[in-house]
C-alpha positions as CSV (number, residue, x, y, z in Angstrom):
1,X,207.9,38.0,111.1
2,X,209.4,41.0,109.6
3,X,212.0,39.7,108.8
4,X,212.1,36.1,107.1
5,X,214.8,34.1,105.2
6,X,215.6,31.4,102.5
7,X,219.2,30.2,101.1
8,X,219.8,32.1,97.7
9,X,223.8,31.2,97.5
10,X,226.4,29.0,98.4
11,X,229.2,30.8,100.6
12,X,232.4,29.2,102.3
13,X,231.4,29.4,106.0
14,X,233.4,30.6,108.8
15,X,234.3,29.1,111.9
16,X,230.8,29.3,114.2
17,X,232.0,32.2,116.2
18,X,232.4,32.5,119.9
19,X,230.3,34.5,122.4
20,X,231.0,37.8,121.9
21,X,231.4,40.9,124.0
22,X,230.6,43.9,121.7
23,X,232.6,47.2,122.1
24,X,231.9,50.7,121.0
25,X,228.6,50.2,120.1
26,X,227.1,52.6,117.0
27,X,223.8,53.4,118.9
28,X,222.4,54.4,122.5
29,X,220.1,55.6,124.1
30,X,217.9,58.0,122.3
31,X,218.7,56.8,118.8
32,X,215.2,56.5,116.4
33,X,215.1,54.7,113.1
34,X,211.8,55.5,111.3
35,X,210.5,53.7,108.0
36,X,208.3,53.7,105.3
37,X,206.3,50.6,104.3
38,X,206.7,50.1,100.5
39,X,204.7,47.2,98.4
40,X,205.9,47.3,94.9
41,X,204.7,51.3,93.8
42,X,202.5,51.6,97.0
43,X,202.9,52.9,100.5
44,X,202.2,50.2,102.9
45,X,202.5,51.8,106.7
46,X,205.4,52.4,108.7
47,X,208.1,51.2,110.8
48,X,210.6,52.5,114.1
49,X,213.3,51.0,115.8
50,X,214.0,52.8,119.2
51,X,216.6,52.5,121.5
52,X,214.6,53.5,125.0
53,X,215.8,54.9,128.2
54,X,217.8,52.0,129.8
55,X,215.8,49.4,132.6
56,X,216.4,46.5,134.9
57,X,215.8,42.9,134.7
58,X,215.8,41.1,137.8
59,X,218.9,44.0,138.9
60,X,220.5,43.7,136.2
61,X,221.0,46.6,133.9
62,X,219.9,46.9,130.7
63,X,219.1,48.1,126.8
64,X,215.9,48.2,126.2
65,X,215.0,48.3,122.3
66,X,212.1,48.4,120.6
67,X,210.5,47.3,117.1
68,X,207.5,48.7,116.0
69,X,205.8,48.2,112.9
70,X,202.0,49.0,111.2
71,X,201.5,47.4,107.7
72,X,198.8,47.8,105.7
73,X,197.7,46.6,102.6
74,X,194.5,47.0,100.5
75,X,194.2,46.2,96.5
76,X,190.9,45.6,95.1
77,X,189.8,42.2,97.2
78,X,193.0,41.4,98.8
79,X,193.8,43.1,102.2
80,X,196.4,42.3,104.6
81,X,196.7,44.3,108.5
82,X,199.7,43.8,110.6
83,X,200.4,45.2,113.9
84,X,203.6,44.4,115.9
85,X,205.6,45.4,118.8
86,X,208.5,44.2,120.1
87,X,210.3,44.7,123.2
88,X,213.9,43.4,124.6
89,X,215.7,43.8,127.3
90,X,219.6,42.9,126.9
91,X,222.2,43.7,129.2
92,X,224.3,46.6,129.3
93,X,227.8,44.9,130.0
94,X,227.4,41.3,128.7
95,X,224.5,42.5,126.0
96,X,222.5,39.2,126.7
97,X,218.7,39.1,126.5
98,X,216.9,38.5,129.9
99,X,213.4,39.6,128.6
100,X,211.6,39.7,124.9
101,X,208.1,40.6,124.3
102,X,205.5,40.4,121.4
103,X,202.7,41.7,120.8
104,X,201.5,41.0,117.3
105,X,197.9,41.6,115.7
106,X,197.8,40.0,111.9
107,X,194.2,40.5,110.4
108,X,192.1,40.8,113.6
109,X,193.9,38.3,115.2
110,X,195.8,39.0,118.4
111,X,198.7,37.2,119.9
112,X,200.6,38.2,122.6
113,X,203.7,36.4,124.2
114,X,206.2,37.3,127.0
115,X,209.5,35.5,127.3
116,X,211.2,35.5,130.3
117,X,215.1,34.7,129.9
118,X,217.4,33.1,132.6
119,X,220.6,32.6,131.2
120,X,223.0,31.5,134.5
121,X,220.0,28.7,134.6
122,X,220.1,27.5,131.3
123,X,216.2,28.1,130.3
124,X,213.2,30.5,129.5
125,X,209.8,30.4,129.6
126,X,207.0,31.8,127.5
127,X,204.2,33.3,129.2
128,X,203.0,30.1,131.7
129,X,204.5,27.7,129.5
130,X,207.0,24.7,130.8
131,X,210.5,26.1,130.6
132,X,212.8,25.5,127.7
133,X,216.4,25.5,127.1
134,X,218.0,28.6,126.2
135,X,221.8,29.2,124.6
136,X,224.8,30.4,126.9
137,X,224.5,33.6,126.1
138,X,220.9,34.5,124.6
139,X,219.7,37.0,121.9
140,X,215.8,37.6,120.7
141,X,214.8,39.0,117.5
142,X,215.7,42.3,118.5
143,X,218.6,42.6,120.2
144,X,220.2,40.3,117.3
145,X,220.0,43.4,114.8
146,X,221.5,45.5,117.4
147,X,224.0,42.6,117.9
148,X,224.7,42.3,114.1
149,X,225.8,46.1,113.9
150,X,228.9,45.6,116.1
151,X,229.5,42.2,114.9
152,X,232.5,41.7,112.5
153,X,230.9,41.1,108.7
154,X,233.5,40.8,105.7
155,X,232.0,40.7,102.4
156,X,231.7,37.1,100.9
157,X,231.8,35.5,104.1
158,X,229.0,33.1,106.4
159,X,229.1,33.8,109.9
160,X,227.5,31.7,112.0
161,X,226.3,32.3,116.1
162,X,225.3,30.0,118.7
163,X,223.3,32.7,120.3
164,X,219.5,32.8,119.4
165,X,217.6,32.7,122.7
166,X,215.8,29.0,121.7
167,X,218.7,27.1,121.6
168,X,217.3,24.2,119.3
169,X,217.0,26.8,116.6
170,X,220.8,27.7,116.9
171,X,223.2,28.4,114.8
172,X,222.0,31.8,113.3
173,X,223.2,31.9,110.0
174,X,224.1,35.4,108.2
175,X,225.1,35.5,105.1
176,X,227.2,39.2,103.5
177,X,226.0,38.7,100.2
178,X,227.0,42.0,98.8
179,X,227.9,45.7,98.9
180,X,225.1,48.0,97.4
181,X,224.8,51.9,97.5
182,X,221.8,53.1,98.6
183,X,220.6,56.5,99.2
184,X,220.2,58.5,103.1
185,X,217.4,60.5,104.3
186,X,219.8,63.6,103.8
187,X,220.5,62.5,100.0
188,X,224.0,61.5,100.2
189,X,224.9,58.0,98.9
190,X,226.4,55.3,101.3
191,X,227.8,52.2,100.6
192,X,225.5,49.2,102.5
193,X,226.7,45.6,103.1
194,X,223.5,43.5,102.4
195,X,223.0,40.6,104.8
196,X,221.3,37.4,105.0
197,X,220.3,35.9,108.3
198,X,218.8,32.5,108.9
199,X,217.5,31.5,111.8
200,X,215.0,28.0,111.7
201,X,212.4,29.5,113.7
202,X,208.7,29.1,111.6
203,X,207.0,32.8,111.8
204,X,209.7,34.1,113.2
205,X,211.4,37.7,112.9
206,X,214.4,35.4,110.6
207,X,212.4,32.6,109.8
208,X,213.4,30.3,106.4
209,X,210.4,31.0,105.1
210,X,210.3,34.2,103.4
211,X,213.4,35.6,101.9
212,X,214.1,38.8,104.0
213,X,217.7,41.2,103.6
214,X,218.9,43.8,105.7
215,X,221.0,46.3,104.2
216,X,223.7,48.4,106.9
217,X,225.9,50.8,106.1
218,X,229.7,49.7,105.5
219,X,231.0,52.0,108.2
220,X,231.6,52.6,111.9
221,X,227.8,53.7,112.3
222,X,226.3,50.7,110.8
223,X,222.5,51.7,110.1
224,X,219.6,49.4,109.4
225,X,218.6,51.5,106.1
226,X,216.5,48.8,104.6
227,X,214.5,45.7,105.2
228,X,212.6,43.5,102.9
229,X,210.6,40.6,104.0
230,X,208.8,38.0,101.4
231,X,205.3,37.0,102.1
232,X,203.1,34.1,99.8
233,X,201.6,37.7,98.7
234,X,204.9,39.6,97.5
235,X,207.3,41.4,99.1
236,X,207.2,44.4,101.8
237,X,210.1,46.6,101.8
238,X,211.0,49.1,104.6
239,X,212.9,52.2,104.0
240,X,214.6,54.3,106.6
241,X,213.3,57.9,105.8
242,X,214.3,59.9,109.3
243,X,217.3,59.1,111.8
244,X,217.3,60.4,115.1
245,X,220.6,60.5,117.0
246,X,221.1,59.1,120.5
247,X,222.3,61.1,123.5
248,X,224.2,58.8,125.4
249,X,223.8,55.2,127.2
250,X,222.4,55.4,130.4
């Protein structure tokens, strides 16, 4: 929801790549992104990413990352309220999702979902739903960012990942469109690669239909410094304003 996506370019794709076992990963534990809300000239809330103190999933280890996010909007007769929280729960040694939650509140209305990932039995299940058939070696919403910061991304280039939790939504697409400079909460300048993910999921965090980017910085620490998402009303943008450094990874 935060995040959505539409195709602005052709690029020469590369091969879809293989499951992937990341390696010195830029964050841990302790590690807070914070973000102001933006809408055009006005302040429009606030968001964090966190990464928490590490859990369990059925015994198994885990990151536990969270995405939270208040947006407000109110011009003359139009108003718009959005309230979300995200949890996941992705391993600490294969860095697969066993666990995603939502709890999203847009304009009064509440909805709340809980998905429960089994990837050595091929499926997951929302809430009391029926199970469905999840990928090999599942991401959510979430964990996919945290996912994208160790991932290899060359400018120019389409990667493409048969990893999104709902397998019939696979592959994600993301797209390095360009580099940009943008500007840290200390006031250097850093050089950002701006991505494009796609994932065909309606309302979801990468859905096709809004036209969302997500600028990270072109070096080993790869920070989420800006996301903009496109709604039928215009487009939000948030803007990392304060970093907190992590302590570790247990």
């Amino acid at each position: 929801m935060l995040l959505g996506l539409a195709l602005l370019m052709q690029l020469t794709p590369a091969a879809l790549e293989p499951q992937t076992k990341l390696s010195a990963l830029p964050f841990g534990v302790g590690e807070v992104l914070e973000y102001q809300g933006k809408f055009g000239f006005l302040t429009a809330g606030s968001a964090t990413l966190s990464v928490l103190p590490s859990d369990t999933v059925r015994g198994v280890p885990s990151w536990k990352f969270s995405l939270t996010s208040g947006i407000n909007i109110n011009v003359g007769i139009f108003k718009f309220a959005n309230s979300t929280t995200l949890l996941s729960w992705t391993g600490l040694e294969d860095f697969i999702s066993r666990r995603f939650t939502k709890r999203m509140e847009e304009n009064g209305k509440l909805r709340q979902e809980d998905f429960r990932i089994y990837p050595d039995s091929g499926f997951f299940r929302r809430n009391a739903d029926p199970p469905k058939p999840t990928s090999k070696a599942p991401l959510d919403d979430v964990a996919f960012i945290y996912f994208m910061r160790s991932a290899t991304l060359e400018l120019k280039r389409t990667y493409q990942y048969d990893r999104y939790y709902r397998s019939e939504k696979n592959p994600v697409t993301v797209e390095v469109l360009k580099r940009e400079e943008l500007t840290m909460p200390d006031g250097t300048k850093v050089k950002c690669l701006v991505l494009h993910p796609i994932v065909d999921e309606a309302n979801g965090m990468f859905s096709k239909t809004s036209d969302a980017r997500l600028w990270l910085t072109d070096d080993a620490r790869r920070i989420p410094m800006r996301i903009e998402t496109t709604y039928n009303f215009g487009t939000i943008a948030l803007v990392l304003k304060k970093i907190t450094l992590s302590h570790g990874a247990g």
